[in-house]
C-alpha positions, -999 to 999 in steps of 0.1 A, spaced: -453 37 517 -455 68 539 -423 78 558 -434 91 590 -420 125 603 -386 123 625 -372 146 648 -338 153 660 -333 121 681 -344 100 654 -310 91 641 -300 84 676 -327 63 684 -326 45 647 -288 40 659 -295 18 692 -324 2 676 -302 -12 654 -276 -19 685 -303 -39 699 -309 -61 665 -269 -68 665 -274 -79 704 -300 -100 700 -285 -115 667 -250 -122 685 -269 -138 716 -275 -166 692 -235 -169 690 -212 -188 709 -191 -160 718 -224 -140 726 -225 -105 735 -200 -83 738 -203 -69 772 -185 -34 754 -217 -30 734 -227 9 723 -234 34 701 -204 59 688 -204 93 677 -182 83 644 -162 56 629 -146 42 664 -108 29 666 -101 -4 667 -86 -10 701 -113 -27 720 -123 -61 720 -146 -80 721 -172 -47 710 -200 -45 690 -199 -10 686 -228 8 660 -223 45 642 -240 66 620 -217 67 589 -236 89 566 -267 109 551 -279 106 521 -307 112 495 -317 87 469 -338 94 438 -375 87 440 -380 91 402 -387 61 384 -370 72 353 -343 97 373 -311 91 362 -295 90 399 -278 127 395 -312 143 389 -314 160 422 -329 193 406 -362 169 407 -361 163 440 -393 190 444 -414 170 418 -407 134 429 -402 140 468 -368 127 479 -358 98 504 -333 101 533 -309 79 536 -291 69 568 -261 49 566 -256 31 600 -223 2 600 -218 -20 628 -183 -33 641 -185 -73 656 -149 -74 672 -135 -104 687 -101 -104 696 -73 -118 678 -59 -147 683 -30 -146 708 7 -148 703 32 -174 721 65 -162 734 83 -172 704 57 -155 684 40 -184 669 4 -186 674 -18 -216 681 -36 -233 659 -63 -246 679 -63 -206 691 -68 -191 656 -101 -222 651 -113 -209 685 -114 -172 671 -123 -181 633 -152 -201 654 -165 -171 671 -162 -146 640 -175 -166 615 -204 -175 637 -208 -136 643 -207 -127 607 -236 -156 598 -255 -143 627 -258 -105 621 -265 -110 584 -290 -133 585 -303 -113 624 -305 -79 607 -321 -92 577 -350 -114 598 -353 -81 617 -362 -56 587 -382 -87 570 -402 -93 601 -407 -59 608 -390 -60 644 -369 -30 632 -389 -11 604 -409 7 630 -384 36 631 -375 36 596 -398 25 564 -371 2 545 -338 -11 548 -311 -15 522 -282 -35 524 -248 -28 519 -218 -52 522 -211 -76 551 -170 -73 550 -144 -89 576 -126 -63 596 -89 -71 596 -65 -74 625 -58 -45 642 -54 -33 676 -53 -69 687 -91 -77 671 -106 -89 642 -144 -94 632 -171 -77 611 -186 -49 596 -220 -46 583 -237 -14 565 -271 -5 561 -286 21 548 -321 33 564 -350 50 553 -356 83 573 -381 108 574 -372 142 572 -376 170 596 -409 193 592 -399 229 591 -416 250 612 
């Protein structure tokens, strides 16, 4: 497959079509969509919730070889190369909430597990149905998939965080 030619929005545009998967994947969900939903420049703190909240978190190259060992980069001329953006997205719900004598409710923390595990099942299975149907392969040529991995409490939220790494075409030079 041909990657088509990107310019220097592409990243940025890769970045919110991806947003726009997550959305429509958490609609599904009975917490739905976070009305904090956006892209961010780098890895975000956690202190907001709920967020769905989508950054680039890397580029990369990838061997196009098919006998390259993987550190064969002096190749890259012969084989052509492949760009790799690395986009992660944050589902945060928040946490469930402490009583006054610190305990915290049981029927609370089902409420939240609920809502995140929901979210989880939702974005994995959305993104995937997404780069199989093709609904977000028209800005990059494939999609691979890193780890889906829970985000632990902090900053009062808990929830998800899901990796991919996108195909990109590079920059012409002039």
């Amino acid at each position: 497959m041909t990657v088509a030619v990107s310019t220097v929005d592409s990243t940025f545009l890769l970045s919110n079509a991806f947003l726009q998967v997550c959305e429509d994947a958490l609609d599904t969900t009975v917490g739905g969509v976070p009305e904090v939903s956006y892209v961010y420049p780098v890895r975000p703190p956690v202190d907001c919730c709920p967020a769905l909240v989508v950054w680039m978190g890397g580029l990369s190259e990838e061997t196009t070889s098919p006998i390259s060992p993987p550190a064969a980069s002096g190749h890259r001329a012969s084989y052509g190369r492949l760009n790799l953006v690395t986009l992660t997205v944050w589902a945060l719900r928040c946490a469930p909430p402490t009583n006054d004598d610190g305990s915290i409710s049981l029927s609370e923390i089902a409420l939240v597990a609920q809502e995140v595990q929901q979210d989880g099942w939702a974005l994995y299975n959305g993104i995937y149905k997404a780069v199989n149907d093709g609904t977000f392969l028209d800005i990059c040529s494939d999609c691979h998939f890193d780890r889906a991995v829970p985000v632990e409490e902090a900053g009062g939220c808990c929830g998800w965080q899901m990796t991919i790494r996108a195909e990109l075409g590079g920059i012409p030079n002039p």
